[in-house]
matplotlib code that plots the C-alpha trace (Angstrom):
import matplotlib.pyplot as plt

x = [4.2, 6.8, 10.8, 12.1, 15.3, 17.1, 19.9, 22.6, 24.5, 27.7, 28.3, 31.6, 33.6, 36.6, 39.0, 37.6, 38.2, 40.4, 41.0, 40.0, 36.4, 36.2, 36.1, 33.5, 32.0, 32.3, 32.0, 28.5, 27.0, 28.8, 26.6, 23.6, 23.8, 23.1, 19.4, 16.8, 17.1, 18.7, 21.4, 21.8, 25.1, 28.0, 31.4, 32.9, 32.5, 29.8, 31.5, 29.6, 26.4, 27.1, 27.9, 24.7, 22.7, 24.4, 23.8, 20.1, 19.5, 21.0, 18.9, 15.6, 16.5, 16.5, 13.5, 14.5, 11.9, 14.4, 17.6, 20.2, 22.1, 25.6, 27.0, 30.8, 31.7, 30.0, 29.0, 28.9, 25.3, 24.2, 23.8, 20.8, 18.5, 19.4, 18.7, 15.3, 14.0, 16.1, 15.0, 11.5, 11.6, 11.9, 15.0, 17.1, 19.3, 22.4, 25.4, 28.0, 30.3, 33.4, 36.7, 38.7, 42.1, 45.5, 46.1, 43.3, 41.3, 37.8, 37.8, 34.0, 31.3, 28.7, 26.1, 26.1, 25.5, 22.5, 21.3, 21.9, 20.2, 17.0, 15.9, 16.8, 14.5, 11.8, 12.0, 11.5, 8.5, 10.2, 10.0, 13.1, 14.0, 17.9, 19.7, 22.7, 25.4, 28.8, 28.9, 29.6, 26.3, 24.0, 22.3, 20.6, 20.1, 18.4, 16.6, 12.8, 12.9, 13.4, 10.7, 8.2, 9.2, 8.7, 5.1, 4.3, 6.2, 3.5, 0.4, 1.4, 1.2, -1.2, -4.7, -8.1, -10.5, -13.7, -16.1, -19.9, -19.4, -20.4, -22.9, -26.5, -26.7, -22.8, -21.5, -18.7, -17.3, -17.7, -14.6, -13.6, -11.8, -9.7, -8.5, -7.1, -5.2, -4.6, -3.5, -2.3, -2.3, -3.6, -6.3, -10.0, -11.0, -14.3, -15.2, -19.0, -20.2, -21.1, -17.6, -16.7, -19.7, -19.5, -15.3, -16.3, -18.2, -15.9, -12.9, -11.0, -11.2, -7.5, -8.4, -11.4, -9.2, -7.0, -9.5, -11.3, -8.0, -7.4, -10.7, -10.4, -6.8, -8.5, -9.7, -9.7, -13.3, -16.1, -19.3, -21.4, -23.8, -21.3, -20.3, -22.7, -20.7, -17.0, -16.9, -18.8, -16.5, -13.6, -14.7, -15.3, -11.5, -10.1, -11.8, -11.2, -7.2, -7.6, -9.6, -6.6, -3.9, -6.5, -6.4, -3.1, -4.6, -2.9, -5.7, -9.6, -12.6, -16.0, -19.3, -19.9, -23.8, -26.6, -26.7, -23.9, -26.1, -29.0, -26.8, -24.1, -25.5, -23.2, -21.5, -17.7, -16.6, -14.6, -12.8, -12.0, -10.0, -8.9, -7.3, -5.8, -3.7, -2.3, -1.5, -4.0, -5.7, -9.3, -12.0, -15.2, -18.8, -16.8, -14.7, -11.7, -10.1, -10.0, -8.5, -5.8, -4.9, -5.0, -2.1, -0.2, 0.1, 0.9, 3.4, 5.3, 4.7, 5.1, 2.2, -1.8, -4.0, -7.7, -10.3, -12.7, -15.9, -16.1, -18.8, -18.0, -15.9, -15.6, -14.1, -13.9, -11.8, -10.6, -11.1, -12.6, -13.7, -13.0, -14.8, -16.3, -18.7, -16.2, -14.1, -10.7, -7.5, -6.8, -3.6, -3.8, -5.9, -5.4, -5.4, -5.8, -7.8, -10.2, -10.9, -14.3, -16.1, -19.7, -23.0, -23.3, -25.4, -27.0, -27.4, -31.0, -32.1, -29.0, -27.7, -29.1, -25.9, -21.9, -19.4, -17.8, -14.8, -15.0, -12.5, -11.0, -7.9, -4.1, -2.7, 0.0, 1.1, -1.2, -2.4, -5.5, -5.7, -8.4, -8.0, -10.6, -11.8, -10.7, -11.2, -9.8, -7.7, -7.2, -7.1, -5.7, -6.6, -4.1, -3.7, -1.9, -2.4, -2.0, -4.6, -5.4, -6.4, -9.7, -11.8, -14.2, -17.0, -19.1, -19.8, -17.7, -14.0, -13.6, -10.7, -10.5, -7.8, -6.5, -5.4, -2.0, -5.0, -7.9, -11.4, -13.3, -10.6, -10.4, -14.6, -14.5, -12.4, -14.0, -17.7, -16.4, -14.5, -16.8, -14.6, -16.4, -16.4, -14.4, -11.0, -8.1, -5.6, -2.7, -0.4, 2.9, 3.5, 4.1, 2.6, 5.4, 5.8, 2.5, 3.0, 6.4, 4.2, 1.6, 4.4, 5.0, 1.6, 0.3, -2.4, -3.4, -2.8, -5.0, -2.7, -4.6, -2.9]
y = [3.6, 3.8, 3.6, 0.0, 1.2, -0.8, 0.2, -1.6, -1.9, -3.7, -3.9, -5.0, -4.3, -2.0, -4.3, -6.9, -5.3, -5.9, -5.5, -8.8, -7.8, -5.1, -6.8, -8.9, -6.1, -5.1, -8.7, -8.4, -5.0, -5.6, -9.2, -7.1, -4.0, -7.1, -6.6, -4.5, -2.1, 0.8, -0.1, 2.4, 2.6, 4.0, 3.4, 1.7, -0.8, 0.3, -0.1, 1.8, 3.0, 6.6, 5.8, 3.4, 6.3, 8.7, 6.2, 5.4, 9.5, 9.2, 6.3, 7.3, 11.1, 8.7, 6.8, 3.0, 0.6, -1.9, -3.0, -5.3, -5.8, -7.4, -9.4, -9.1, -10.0, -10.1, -6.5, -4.1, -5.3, -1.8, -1.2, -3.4, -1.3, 1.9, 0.4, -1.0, 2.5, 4.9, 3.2, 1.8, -0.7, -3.9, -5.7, -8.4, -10.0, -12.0, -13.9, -15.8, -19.1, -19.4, -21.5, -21.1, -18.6, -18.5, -19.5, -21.6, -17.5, -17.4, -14.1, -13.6, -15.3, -13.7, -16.5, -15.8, -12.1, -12.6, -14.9, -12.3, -9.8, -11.9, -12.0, -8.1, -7.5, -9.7, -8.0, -4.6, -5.7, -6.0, -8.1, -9.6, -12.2, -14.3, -15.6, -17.3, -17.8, -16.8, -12.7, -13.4, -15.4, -12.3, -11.0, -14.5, -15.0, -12.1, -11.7, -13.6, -12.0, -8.7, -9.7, -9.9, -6.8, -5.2, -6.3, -5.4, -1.8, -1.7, -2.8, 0.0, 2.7, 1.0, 2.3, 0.2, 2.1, 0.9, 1.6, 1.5, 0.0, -3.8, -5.4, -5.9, -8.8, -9.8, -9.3, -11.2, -8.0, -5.8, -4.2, -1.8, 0.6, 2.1, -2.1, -2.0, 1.6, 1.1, -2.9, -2.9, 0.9, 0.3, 3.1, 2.9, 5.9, 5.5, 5.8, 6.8, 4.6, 7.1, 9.0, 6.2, 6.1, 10.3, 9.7, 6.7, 9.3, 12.3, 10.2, 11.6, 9.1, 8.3, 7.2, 5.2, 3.7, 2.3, 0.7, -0.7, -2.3, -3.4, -5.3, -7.0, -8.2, -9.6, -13.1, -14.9, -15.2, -12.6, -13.5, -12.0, -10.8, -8.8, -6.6, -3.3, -3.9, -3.7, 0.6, 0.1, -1.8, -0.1, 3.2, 1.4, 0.1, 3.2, 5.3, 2.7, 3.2, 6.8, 6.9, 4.7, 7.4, 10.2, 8.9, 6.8, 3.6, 0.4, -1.9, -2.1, -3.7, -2.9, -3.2, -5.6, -5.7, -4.9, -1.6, -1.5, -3.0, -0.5, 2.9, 1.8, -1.1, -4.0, -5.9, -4.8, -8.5, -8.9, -5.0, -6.9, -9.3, -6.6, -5.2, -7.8, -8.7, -5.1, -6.2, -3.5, -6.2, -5.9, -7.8, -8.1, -7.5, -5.0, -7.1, -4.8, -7.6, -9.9, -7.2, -6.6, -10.0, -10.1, -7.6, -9.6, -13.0, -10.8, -9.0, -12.2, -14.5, -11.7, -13.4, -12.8, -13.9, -15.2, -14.4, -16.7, -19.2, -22.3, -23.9, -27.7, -30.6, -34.3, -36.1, -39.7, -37.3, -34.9, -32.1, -28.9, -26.4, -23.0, -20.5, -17.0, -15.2, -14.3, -12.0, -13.6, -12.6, -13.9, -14.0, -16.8, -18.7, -22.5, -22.0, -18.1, -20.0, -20.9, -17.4, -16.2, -12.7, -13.3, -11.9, -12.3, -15.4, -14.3, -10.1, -9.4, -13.1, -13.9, -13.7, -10.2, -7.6, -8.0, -8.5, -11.8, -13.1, -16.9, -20.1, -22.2, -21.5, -23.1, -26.0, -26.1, -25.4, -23.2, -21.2, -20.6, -18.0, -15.7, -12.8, -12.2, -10.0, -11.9, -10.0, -7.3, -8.1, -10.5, -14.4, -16.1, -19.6, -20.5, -24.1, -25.1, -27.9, -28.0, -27.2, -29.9, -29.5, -28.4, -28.2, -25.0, -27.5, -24.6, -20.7, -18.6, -19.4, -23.0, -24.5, -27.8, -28.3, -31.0, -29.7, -30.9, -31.7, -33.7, -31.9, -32.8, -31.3, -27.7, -28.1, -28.6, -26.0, -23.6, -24.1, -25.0, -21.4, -19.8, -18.2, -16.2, -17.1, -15.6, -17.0, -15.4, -18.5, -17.7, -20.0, -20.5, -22.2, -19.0, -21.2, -20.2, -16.6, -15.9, -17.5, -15.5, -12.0, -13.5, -13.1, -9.8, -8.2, -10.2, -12.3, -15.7, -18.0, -21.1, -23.4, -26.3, -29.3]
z = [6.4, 9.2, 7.5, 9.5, 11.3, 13.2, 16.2, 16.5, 20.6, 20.7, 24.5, 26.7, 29.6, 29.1, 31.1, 27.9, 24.9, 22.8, 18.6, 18.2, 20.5, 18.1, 15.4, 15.8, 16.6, 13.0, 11.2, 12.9, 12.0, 8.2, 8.2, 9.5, 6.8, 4.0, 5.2, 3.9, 6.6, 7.6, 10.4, 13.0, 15.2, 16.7, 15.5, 18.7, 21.6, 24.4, 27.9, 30.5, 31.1, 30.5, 26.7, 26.5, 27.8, 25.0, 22.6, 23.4, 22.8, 19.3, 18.6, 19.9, 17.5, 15.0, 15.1, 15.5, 15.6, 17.3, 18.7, 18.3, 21.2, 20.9, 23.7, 22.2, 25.7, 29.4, 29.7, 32.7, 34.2, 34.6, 30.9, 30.5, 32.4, 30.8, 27.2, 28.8, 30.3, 27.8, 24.4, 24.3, 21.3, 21.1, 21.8, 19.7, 21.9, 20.2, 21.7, 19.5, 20.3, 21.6, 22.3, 24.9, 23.5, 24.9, 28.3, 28.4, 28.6, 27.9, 26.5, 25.5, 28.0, 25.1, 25.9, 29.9, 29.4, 27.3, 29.7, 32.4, 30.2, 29.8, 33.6, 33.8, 30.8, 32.5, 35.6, 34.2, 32.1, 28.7, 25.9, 24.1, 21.3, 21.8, 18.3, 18.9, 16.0, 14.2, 13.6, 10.3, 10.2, 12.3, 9.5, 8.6, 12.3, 12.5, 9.9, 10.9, 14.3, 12.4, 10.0, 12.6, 14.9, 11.3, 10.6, 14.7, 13.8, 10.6, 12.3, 14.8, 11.8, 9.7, 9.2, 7.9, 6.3, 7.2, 4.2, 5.2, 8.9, 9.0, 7.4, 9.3, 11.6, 11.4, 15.2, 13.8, 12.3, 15.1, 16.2, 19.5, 17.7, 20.9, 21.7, 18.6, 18.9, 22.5, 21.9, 18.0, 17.5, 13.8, 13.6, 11.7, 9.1, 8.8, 5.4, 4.0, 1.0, -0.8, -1.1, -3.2, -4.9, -5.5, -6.1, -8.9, -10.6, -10.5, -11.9, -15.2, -18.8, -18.2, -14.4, -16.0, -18.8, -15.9, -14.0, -16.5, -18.3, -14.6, -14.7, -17.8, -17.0, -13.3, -15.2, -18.4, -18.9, -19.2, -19.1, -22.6, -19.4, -17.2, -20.1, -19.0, -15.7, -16.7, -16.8, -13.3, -11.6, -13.0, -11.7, -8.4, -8.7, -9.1, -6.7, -4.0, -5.0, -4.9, -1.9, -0.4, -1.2, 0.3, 3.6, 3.4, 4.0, 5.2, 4.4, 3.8, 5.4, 3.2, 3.9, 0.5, 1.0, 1.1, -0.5, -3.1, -6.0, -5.3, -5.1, -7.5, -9.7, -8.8, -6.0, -5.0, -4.6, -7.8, -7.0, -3.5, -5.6, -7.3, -4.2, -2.6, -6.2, -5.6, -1.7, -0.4, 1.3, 1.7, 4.1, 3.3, 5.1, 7.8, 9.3, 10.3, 12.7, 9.5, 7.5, 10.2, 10.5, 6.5, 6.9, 9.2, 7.1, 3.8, 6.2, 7.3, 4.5, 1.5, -0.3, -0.9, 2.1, 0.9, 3.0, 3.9, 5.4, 6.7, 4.7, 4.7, 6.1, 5.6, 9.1, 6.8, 4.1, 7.4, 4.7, 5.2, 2.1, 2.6, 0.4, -0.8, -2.7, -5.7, -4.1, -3.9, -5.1, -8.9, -8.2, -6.0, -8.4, -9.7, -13.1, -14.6, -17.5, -15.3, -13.6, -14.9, -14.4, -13.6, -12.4, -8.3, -8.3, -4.7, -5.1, -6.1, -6.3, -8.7, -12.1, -12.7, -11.4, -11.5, -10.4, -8.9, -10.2, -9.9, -9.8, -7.2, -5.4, -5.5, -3.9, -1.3, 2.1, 4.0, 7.0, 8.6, 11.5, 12.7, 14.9, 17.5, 20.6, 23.9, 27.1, 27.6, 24.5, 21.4, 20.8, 17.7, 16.1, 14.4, 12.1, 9.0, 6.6, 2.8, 0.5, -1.9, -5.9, -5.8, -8.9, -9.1, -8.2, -6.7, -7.8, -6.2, -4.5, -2.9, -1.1, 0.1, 2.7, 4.7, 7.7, 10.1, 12.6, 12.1, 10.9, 13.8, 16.2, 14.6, 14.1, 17.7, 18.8, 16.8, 17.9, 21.6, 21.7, 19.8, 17.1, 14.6, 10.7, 8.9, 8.5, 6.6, 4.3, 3.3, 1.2, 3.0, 6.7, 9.3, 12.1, 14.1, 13.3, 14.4, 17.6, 17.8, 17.2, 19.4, 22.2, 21.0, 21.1, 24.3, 22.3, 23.6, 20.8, 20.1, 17.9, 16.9, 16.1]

ax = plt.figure().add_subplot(projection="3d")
ax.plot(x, y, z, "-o")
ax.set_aspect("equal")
plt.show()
């Protein structure tokens, strides 16, 4: 993946500055080197357009992914257009308060130059983000916007490998692979089934060792009649992981069914847990959008997206259960006592091949999104709730949720719209952020609330 650098543009006027401009300049950028990124910038105050323009070269040589732009006073206006055409990442825009000094001087007029920045940006078609705070304060202010711009900056680099194509019959997980490079610019490696089936077999003892200690660690439980499938779904485990490092993989979507038990001998679903607790997240049946957008909620929340149908709702209760096959993350499980490995209870009539590791999920705050062909380009549905205790009261992986909205409304809005079902939960409120990247990446959000 892509090293997150940041530039960092302190502008002014040269009739403005002063040592007390100056150093603001550097209570910011020392504020901003507190983040997890590596700060880019020149050692002095930007005044004209000349120096922008000099700047811009030294930061495009060195491969930022964005720009913080300073307002330490009102700047010369002709800067803003050379940042816009000379450096082509996106731009953080930040202004900081002021009183008025000595002599009643208002020595900074920060705010008014972002403002005037704005409606340049806008009218040469580029996108922008405005904090407003103390300098000493710029790396908290910062830091969200920064968040996001990093998980557009990954999505941009990533790459899905799509194992199998989709599964028969689901149009849901279709996928036009140039959108997504021309829109996204995540790329597909398309991925044969049976180089992980040929890799699983060619693995060395210690590679087998690992995966199968990984498997038994996955859940508490293991069924007396899953046994003869533990070295299986180890092997899988671990050529999946290898196959990941082959083609330096960002994320997986795998064709899960129908011919995995008949080459191989069980289902992948419980290695598709497996994945996502290492935070290579993995879709299932094909679904490469739901894998993208998988990567995006583990990028802005840090934590394990579940992936997931619709199967019921109650509008009296205005619950909905959310649920799969055995394939979710045990990491994100209730209670690790309850996680069981099991036979699939649907793959060749049930009960007869592995492996599905099942419980229910945790409670707490949550978001549902989906990420979907619109157009020419992409929509999102996007609503939160909380997910309530939910007892493993079915096989498989239920969660019951109450959402911010009612049921019926989000039923509604998904079978007026005619989203597709497969949803991707993940447990932390980022309602906001994903609008935010929404903005970034011109997709038309649908937030229902």
């Amino acid at each position: 993946m892509k090293v997150f650098k940041v530039g960092f543009i302190a502008l002014t006027k040269a009739s403005w500055a002063t040592p007390e401009i100056d150093n603001l300049r550097k209570t910011m950028l020392a504020s901003l080197k507190t983040l997890p990124y590596e700060i880019v910038a020149d050692d002095s105050l930007t005044t004209t357009a000349a120096e922008a323009s000099a700047l811009c070269a030294d930061l495009r040589k060195q491969d930022v992914s964005a720009v913080i732009v300073f307002m330490a006073t009102f700047p010369v206006g002709a800067i803003v257009p050379v940042i816009a055409k000379e450096l082509p990442v996106p731009v953080v825009l930040i202004s900081t308060p002021e009183k008025p000094q000595a002599n009643r001087m208002w020595t900074q007029n920060s705010f008014c130059g972002s403002n005037m920045a704005v409606h340049t940006l806008r009218q040469l078609g580029r996108k922008n983000t405005f904090v407003f705070g103390p300098a000493e304060q710029a790396g908290e202010l910062v830091k969200r916007p920064l968040e996001i711009l990093k998980c557009v900056s990954d999505l941009a680099a990533g790459k899905v490998g799509l194992v199998g194509g989709r599964v028969p019959g689901f149009y849901t997980s279709n996928c036009d692979e140039m959108r997504l490079r021309a829109k996204l610019g995540t790329e597909i490696e398309i991925i044969d089934l049976l180089e992980i089936v040929d890799t699983a077999k060619k693995l060395s003892e210690a590679e087998v060792k690992q995966g199968v200690d990984t498997v038994r660690k996955t859940a508490a439980v293991c069924a007396k009649t899953i046994e003869k499938d533990i070295e299986p779904a180890g092997r899988m485990y671990a050529s999946f992981r290898k196959t990941a490092k082959k083609y330096a993989l960002s994320a997986y979507a795998i064709r899960c069914w129908p011919e995995w038990s008949d080459i191989y001998g069980i289902a992948p679903c419980a290695v598709i847990g497996m994945l996502n607790n290492d935070r290579l997240v993995s879709s299932c049946e094909g679904d490469v959008l739901g894998a993208v957008l998988m990567q995006i909620e583990a990028s802005l929340s840090g934590g394990i997206p579940f992936f997931a149908d619709l199967i019921s709702f109650d509008y009296d209760q205005d619950t909905a259960v959310l649920w799969h096959c055995g394939a979710a993350p045990s990491a994100i499980c209730r209670k690790f006592e309850e996680t069981t490995l099991s036979q699939h209870f649907r793959v060749d009539g049930g009960n007869k091949k592995g492996l599905t590791n099942e419980f229910s999920m945790k409670a707490g705050p949550i978001t549902l999104a989906q990420l979907d062909e619109d157009g020419d380009g992409y929509r999102m549905l996007i609503a939160k709730g909380t997910a309530l205790d939910t007892e493993p009261f079915i096989r498989g992986n239920p969660l019951n949720v109450r959402f911010d909205c009612t049921a019926e409304r989000l039923v509604n809005t998904i079978m007026t719209e005619g989203f597709k079902h497969h949803y991707s939960i993940i447990h932390a409120d980022i309602e906001n952020d994903l609008l935010e990247l929404c903005r970034w990446l011109d997709i038309k959000p649908v937030l229902v609330k």
